[in-house]
Gaussian input, Z-matrix of N, CA and C with variables (Angstrom, degrees):
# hf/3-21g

backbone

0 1
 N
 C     1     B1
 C     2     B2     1     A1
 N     3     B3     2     A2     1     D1
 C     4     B4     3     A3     2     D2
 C     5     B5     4     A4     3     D3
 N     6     B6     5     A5     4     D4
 C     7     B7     6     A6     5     D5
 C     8     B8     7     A7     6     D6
 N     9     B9     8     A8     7     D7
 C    10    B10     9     A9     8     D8
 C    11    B11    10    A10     9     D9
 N    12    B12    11    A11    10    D10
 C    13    B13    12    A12    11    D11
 C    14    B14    13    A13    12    D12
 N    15    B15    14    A14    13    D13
 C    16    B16    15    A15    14    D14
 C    17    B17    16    A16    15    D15
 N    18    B18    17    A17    16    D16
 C    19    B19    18    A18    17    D17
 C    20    B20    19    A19    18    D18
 N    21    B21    20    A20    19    D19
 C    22    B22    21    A21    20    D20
 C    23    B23    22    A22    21    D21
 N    24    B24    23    A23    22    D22
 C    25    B25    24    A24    23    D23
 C    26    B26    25    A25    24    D24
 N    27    B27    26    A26    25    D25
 C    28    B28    27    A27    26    D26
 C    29    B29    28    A28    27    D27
 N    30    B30    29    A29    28    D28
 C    31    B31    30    A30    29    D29
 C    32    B32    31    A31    30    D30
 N    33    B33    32    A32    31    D31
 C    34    B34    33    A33    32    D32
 C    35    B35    34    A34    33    D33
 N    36    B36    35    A35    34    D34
 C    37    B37    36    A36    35    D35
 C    38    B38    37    A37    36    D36
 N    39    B39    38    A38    37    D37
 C    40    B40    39    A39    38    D38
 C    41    B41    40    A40    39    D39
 N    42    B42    41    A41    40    D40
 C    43    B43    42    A42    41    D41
 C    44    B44    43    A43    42    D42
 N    45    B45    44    A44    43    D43
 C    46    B46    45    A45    44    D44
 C    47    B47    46    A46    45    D45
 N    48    B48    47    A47    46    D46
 C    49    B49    48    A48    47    D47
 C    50    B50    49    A49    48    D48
 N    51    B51    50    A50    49    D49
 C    52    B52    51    A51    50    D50
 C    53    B53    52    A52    51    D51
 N    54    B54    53    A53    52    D52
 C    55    B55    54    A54    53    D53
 C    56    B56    55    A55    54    D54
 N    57    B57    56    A56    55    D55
 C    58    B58    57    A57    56    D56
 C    59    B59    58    A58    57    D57
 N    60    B60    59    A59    58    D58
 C    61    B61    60    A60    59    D59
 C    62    B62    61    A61    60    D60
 N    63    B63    62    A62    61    D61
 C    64    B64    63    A63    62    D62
 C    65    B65    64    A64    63    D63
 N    66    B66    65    A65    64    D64
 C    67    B67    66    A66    65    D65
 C    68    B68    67    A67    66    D66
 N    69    B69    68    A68    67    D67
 C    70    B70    69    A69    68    D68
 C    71    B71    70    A70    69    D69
 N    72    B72    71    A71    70    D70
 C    73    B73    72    A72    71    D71
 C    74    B74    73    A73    72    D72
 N    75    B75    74    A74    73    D73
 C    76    B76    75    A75    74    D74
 C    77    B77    76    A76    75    D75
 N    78    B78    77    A77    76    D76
 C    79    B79    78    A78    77    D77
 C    80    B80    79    A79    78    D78
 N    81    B81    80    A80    79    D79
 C    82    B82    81    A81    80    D80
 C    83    B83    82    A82    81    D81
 N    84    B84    83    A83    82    D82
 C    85    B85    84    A84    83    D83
 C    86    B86    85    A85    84    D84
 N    87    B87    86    A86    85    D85
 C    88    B88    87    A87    86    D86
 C    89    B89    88    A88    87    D87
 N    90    B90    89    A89    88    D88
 C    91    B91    90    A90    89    D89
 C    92    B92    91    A91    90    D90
 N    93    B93    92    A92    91    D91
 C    94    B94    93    A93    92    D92
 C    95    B95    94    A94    93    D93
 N    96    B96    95    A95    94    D94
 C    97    B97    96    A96    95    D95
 C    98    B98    97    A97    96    D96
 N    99    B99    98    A98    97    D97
 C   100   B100    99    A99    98    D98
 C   101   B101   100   A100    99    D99
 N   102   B102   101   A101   100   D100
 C   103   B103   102   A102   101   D101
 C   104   B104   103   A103   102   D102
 N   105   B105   104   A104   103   D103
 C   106   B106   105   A105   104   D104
 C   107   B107   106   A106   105   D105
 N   108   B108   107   A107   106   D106
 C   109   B109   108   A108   107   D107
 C   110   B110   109   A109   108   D108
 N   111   B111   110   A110   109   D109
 C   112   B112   111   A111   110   D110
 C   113   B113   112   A112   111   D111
 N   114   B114   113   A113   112   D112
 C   115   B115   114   A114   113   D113
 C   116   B116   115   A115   114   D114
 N   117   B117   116   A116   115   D115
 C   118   B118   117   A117   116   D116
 C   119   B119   118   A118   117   D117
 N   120   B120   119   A119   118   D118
 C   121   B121   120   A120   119   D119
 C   122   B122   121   A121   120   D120
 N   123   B123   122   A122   121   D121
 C   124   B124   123   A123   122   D122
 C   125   B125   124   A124   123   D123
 N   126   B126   125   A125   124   D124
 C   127   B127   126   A126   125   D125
 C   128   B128   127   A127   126   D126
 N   129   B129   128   A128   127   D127
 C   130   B130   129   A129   128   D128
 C   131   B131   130   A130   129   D129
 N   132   B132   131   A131   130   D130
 C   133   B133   132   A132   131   D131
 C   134   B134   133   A133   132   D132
 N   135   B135   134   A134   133   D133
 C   136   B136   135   A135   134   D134
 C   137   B137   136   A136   135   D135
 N   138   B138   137   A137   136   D136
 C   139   B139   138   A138   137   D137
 C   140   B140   139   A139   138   D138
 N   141   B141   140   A140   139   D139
 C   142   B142   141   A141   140   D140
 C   143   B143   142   A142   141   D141
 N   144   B144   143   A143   142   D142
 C   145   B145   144   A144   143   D143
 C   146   B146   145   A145   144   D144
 N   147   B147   146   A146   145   D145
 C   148   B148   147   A147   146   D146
 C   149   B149   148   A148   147   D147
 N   150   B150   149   A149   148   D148
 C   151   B151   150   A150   149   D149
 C   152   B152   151   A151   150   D150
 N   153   B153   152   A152   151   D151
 C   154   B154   153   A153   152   D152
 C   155   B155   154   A154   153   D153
 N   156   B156   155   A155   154   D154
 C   157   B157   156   A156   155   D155
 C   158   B158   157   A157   156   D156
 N   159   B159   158   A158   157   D157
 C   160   B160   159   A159   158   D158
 C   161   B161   160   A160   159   D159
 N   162   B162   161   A161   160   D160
 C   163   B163   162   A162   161   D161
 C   164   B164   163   A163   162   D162
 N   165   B165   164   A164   163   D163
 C   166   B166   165   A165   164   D164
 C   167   B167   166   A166   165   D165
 N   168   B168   167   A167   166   D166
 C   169   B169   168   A168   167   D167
 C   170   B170   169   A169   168   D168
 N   171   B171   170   A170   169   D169
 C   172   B172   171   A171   170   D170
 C   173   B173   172   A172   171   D171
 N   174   B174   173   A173   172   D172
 C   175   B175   174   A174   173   D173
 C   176   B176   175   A175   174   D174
 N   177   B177   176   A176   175   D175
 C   178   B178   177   A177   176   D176
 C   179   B179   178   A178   177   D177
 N   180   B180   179   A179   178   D178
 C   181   B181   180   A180   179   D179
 C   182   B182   181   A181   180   D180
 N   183   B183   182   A182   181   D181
 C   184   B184   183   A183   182   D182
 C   185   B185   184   A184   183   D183
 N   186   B186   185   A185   184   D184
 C   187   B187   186   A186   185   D185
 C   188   B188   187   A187   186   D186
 N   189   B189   188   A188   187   D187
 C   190   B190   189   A189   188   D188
 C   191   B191   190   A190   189   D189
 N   192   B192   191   A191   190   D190
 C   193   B193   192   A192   191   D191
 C   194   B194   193   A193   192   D192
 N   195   B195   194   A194   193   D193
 C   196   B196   195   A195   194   D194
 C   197   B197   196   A196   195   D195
 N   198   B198   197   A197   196   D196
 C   199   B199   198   A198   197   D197
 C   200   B200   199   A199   198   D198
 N   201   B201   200   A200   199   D199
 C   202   B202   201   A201   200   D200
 C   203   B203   202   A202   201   D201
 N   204   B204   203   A203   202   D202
 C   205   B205   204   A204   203   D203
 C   206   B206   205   A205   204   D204
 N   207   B207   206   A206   205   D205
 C   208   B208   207   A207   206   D206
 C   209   B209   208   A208   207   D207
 N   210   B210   209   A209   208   D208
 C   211   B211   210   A210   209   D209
 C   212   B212   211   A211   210   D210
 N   213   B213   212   A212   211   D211
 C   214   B214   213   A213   212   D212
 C   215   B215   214   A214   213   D213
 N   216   B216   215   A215   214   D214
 C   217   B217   216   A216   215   D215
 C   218   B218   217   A217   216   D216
 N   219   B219   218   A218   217   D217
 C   220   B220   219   A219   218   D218
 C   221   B221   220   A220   219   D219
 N   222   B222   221   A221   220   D220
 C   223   B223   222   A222   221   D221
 C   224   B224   223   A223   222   D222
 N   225   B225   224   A224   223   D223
 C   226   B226   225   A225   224   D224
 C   227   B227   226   A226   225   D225
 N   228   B228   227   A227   226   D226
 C   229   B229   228   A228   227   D227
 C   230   B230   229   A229   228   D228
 N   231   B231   230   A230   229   D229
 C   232   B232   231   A231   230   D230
 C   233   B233   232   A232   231   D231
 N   234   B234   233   A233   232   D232
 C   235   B235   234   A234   233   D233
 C   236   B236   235   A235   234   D234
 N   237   B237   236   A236   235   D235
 C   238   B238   237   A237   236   D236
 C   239   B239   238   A238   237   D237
 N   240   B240   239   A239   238   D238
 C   241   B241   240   A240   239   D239
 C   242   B242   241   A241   240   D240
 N   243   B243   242   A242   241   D241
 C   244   B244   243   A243   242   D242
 C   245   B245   244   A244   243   D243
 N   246   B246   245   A245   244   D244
 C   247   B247   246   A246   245   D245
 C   248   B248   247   A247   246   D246
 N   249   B249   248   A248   247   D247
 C   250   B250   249   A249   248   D248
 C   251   B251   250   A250   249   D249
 N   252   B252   251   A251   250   D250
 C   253   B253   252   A252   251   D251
 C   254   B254   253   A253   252   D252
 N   255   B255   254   A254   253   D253
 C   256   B256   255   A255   254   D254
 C   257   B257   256   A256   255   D255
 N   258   B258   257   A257   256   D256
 C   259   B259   258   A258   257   D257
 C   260   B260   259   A259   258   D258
 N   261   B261   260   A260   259   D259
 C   262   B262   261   A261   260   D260
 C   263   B263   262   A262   261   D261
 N   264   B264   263   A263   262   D262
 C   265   B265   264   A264   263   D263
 C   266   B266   265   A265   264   D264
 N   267   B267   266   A266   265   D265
 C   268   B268   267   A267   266   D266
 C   269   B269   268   A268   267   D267
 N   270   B270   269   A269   268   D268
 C   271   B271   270   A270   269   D269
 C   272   B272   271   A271   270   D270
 N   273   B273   272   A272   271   D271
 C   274   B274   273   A273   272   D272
 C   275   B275   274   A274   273   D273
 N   276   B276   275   A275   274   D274
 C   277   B277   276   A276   275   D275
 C   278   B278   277   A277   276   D276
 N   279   B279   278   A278   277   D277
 C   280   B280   279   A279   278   D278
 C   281   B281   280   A280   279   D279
 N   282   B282   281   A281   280   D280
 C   283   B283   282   A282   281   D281
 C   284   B284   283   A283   282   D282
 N   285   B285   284   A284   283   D283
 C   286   B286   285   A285   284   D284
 C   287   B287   286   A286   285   D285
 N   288   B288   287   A287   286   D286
 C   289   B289   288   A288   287   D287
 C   290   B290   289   A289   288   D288
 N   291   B291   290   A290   289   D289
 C   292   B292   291   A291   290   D290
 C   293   B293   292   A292   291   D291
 N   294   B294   293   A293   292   D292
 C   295   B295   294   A294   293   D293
 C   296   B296   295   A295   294   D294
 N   297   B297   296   A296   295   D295
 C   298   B298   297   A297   296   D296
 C   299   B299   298   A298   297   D297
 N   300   B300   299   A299   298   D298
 C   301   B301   300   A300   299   D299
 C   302   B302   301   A301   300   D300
 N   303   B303   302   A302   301   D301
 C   304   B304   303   A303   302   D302
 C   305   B305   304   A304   303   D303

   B1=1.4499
   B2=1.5317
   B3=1.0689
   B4=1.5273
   B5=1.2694
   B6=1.7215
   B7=1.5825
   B8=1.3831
   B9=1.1284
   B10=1.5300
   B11=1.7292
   B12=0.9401
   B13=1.8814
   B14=1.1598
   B15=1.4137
   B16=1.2497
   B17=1.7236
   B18=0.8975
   B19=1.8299
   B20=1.6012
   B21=1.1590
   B22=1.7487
   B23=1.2193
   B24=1.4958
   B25=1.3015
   B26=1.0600
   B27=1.4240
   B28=1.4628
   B29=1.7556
   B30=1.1879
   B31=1.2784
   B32=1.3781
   B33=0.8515
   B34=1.4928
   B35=1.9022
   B36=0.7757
   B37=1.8432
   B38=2.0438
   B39=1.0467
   B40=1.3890
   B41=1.5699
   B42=1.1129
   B43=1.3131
   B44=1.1536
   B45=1.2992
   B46=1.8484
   B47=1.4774
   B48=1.2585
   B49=1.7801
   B50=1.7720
   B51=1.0786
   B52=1.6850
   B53=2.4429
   B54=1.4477
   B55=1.3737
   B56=1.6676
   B57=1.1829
   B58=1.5684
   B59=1.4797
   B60=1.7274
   B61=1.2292
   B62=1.7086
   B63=0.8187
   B64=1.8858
   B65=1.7385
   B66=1.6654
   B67=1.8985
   B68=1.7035
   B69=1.5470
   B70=1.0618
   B71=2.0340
   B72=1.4011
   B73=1.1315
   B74=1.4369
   B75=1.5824
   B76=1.1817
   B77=1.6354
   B78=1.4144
   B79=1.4775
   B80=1.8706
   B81=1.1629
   B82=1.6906
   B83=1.5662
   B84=1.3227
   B85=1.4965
   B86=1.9616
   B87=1.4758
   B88=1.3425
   B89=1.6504
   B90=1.0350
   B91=1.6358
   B92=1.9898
   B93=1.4036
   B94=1.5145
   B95=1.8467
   B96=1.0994
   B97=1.7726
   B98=2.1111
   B99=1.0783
   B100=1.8522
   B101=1.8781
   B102=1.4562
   B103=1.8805
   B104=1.6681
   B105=1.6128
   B106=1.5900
   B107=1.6095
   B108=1.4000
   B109=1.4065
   B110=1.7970
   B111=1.7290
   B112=1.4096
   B113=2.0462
   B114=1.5145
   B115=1.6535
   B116=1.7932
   B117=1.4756
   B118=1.5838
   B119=1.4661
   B120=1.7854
   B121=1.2557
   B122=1.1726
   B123=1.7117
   B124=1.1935
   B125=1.3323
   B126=1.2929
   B127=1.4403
   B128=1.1480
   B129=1.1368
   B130=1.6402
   B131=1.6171
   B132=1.5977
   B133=1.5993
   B134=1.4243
   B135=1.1128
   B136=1.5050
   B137=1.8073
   B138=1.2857
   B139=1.3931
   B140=1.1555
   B141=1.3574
   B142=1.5321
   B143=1.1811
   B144=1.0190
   B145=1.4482
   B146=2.1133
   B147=1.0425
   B148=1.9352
   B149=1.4297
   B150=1.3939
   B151=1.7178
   B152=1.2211
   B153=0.7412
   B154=2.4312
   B155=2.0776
   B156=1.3321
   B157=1.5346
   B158=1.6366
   B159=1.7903
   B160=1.5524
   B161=1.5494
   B162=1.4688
   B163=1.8140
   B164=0.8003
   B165=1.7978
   B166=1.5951
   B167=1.6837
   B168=1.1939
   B169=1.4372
   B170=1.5515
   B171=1.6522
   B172=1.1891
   B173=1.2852
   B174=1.4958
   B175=1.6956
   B176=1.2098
   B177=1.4891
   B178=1.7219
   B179=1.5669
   B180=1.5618
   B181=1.2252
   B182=0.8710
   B183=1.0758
   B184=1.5509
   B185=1.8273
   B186=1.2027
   B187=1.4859
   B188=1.7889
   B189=1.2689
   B190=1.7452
   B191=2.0840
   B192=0.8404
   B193=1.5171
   B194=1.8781
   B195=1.1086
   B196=1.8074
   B197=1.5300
   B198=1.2668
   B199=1.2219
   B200=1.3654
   B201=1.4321
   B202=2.0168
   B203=1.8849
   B204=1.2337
   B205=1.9202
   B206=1.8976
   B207=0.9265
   B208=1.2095
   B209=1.6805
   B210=1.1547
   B211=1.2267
   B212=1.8976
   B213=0.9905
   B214=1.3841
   B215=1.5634
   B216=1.2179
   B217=1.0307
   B218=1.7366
   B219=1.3244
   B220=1.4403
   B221=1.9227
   B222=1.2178
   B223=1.1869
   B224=1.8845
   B225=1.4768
   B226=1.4568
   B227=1.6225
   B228=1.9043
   B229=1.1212
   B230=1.5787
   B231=1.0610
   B232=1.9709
   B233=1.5947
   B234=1.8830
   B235=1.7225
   B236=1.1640
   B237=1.5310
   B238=1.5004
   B239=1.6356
   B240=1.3917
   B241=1.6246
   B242=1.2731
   B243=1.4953
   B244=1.6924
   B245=1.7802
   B246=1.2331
   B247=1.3651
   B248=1.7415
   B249=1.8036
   B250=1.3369
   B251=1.5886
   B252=1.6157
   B253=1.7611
   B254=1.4872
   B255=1.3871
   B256=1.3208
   B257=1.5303
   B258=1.4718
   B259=0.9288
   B260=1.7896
   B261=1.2658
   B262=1.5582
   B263=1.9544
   B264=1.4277
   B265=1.8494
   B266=1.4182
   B267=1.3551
   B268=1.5345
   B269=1.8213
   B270=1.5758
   B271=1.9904
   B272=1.4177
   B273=1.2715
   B274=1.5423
   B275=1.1299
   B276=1.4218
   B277=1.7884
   B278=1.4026
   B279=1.6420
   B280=1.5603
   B281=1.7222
   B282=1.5205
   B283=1.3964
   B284=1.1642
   B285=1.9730
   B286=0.9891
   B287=2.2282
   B288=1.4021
   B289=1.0131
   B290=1.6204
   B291=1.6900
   B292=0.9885
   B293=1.6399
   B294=1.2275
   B295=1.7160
   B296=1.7958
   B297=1.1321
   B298=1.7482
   B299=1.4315
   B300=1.5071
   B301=1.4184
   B302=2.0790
   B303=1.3619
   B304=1.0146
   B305=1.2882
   A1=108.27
   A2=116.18
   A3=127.02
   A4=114.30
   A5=121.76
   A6=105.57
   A7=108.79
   A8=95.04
   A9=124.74
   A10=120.92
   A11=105.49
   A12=113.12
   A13=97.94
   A14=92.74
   A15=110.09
   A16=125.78
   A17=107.59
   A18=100.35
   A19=98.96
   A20=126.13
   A21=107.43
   A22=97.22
   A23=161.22
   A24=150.77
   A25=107.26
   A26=130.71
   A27=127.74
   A28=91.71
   A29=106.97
   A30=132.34
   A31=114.04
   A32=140.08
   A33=146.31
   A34=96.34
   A35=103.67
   A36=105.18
   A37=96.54
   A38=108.83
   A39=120.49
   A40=86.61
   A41=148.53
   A42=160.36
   A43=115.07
   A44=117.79
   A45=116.04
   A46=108.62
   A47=105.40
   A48=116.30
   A49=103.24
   A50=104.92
   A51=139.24
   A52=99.57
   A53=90.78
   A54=104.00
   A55=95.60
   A56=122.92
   A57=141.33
   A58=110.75
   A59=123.14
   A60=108.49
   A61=98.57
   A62=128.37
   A63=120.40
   A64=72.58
   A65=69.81
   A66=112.56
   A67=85.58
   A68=111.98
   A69=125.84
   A70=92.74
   A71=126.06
   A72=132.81
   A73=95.03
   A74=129.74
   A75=122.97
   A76=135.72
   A77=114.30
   A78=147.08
   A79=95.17
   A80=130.49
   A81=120.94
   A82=92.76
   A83=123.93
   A84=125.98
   A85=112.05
   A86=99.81
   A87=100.10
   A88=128.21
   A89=122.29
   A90=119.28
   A91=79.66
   A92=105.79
   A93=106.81
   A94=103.49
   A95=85.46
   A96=92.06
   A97=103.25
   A98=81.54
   A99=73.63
   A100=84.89
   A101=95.54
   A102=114.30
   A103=80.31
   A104=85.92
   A105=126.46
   A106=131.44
   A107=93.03
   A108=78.08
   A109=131.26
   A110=82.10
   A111=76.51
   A112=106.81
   A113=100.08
   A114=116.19
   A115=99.86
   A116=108.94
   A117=99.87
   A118=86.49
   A119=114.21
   A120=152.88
   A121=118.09
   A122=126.52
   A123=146.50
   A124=139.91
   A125=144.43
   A126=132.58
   A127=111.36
   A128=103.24
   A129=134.69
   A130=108.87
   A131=103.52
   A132=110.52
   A133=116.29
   A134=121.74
   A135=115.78
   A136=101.66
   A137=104.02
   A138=114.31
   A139=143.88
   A140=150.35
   A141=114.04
   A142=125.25
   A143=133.12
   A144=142.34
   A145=114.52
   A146=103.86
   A147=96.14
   A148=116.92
   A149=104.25
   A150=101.89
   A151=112.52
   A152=145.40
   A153=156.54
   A154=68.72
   A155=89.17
   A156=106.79
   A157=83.14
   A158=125.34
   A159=107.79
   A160=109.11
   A161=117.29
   A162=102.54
   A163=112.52
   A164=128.85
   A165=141.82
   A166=93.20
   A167=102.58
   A168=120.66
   A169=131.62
   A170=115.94
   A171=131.14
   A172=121.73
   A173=110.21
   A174=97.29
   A175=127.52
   A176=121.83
   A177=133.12
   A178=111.66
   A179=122.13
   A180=127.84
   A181=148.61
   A182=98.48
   A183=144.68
   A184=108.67
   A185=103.74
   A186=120.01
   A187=75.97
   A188=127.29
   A189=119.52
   A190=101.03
   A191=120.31
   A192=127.31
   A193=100.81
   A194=102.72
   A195=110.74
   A196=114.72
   A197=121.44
   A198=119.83
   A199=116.30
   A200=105.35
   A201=105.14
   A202=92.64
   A203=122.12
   A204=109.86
   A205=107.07
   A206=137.73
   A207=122.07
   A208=123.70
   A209=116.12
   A210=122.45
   A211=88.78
   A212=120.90
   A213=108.53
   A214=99.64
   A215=118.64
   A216=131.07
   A217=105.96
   A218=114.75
   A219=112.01
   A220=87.80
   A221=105.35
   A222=116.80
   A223=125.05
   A224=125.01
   A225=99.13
   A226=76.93
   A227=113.53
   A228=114.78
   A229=88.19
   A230=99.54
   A231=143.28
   A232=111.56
   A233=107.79
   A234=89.34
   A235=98.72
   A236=99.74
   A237=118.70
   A238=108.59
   A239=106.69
   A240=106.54
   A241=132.04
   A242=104.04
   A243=107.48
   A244=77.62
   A245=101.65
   A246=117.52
   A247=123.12
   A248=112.17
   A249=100.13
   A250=98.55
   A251=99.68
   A252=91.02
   A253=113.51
   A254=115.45
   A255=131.88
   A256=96.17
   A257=110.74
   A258=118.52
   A259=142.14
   A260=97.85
   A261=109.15
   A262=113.08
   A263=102.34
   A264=107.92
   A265=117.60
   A266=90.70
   A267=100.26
   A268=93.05
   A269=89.02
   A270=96.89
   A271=100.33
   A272=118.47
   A273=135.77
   A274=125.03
   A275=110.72
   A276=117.37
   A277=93.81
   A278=120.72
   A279=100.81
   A280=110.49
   A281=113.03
   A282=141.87
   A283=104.34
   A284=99.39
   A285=113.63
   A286=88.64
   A287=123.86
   A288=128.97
   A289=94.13
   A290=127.07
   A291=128.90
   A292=115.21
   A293=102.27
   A294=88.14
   A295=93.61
   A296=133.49
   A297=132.48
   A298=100.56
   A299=108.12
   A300=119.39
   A301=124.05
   A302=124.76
   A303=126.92
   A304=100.92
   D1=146.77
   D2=-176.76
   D3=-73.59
   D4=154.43
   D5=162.05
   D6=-90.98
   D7=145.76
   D8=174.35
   D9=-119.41
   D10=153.85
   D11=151.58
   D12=-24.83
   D13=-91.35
   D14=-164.86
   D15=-32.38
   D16=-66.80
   D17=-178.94
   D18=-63.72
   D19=-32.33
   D20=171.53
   D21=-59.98
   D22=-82.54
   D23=-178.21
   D24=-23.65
   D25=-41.57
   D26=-155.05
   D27=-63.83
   D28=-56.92
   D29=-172.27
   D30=-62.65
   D31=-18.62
   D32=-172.63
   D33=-111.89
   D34=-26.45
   D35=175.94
   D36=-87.29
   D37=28.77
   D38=-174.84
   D39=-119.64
   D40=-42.55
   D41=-170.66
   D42=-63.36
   D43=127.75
   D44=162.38
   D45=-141.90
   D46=137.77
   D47=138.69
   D48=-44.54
   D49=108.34
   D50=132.37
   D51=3.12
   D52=-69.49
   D53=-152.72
   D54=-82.92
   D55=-31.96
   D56=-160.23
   D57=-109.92
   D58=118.38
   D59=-167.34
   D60=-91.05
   D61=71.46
   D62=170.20
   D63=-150.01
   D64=163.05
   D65=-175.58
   D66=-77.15
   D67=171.09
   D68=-149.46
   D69=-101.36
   D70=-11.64
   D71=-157.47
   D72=-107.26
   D73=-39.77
   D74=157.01
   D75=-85.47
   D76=6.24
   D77=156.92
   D78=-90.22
   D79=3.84
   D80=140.63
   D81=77.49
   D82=-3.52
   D83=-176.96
   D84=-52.43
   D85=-44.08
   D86=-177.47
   D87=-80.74
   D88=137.44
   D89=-148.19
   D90=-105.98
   D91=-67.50
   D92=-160.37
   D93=-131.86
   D94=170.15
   D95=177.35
   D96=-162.90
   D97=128.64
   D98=-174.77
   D99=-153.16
   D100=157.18
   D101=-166.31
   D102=-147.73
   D103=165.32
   D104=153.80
   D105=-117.38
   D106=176.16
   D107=178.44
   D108=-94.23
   D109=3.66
   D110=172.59
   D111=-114.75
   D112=46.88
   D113=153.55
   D114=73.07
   D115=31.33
   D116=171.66
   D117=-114.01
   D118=132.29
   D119=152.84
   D120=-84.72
   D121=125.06
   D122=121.20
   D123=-49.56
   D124=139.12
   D125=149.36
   D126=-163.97
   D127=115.95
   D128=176.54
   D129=-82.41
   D130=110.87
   D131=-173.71
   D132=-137.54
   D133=168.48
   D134=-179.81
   D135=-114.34
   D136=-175.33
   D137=147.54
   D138=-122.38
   D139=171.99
   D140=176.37
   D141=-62.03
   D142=-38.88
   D143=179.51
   D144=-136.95
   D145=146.58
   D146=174.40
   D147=-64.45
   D148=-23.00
   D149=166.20
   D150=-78.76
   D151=3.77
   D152=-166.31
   D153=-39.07
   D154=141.57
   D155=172.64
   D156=-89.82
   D157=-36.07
   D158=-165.37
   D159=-89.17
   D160=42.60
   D161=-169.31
   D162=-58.04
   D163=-40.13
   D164=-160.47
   D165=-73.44
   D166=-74.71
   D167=178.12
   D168=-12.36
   D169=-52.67
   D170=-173.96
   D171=-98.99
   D172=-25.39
   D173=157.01
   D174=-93.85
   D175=5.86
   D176=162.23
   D177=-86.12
   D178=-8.83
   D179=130.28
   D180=-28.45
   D181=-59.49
   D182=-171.89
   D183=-74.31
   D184=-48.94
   D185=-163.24
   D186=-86.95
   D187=-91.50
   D188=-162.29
   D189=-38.32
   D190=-68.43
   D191=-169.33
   D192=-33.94
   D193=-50.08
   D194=176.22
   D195=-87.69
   D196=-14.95
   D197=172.90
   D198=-77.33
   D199=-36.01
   D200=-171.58
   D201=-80.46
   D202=-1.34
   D203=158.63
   D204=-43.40
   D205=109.78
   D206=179.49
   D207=-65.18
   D208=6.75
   D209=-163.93
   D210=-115.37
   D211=5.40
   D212=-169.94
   D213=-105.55
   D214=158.60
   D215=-146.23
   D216=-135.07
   D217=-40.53
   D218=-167.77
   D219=174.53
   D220=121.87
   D221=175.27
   D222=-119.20
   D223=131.84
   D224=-161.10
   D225=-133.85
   D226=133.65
   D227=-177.21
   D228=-121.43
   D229=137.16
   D230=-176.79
   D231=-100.79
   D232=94.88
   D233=167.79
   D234=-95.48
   D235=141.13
   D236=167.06
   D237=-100.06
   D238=157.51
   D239=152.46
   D240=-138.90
   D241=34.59
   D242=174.47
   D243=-132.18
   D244=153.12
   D245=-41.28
   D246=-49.93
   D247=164.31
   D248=-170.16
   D249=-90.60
   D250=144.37
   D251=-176.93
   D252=-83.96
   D253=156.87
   D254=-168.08
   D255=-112.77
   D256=-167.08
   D257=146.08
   D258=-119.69
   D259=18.00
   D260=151.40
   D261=-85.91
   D262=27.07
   D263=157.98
   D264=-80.27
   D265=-31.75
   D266=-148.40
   D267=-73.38
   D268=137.98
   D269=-176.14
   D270=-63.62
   D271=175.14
   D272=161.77
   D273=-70.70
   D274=6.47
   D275=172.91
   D276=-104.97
   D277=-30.69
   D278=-170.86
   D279=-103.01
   D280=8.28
   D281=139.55
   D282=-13.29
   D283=-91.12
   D284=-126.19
   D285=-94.04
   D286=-12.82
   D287=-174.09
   D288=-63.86
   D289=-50.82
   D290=-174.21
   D291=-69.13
   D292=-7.77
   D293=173.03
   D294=97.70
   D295=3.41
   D296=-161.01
   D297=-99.01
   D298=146.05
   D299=-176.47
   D300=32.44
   D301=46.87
   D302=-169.14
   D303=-109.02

């Protein structure tokens, strides 16, 4: 099977903050994700805050969760912090998991 988006999402919705029960893709953490075809992965992500007790933690997640894709090859995850994340990121699936605006 090919890489895609998609199974990198698949795979990154495998991810959580420690403190926060939603995956890290509906917690709005991930900014970008882009591949090749010869299986090198990007992903540009934030955290909730620069103090995250999980900084180490969640992008070595991140890196094993996208690494066992078998088509991947070498993956390099990028925290960004512009923009800084809020919490109007978070999708309406990880909304409504948190109990927010219902």
């Amino acid at each position: 099977m090919p890489l895609s988006r998609e199974r990198i999402y698949e795979a990154l919705r495998q991810c959580y903050d420690p403190e926060i029960p939603v995956n890290i893709v509906d917690l709005g953490l991930i900014y970008e994700v882009q591949h090749d075809d010869a299986g090198n992965v990007t992903v540009k992500m934030t955290l909730t805050s620069q103090g995250c007790p999980s900084a180490l933690a969640i992008p070595e997640q991140v890196k094993e969760r996208v690494a066992a894709i078998e088509e991947v090859r070498d993956i390099d995850v990028q925290i960004v912090w512009e923009p800084a994340w809020n919490p109007s990121m978070i999708s309406p699936a990880g909304r409504q998991q948190l109990g927010l605006d219902l």
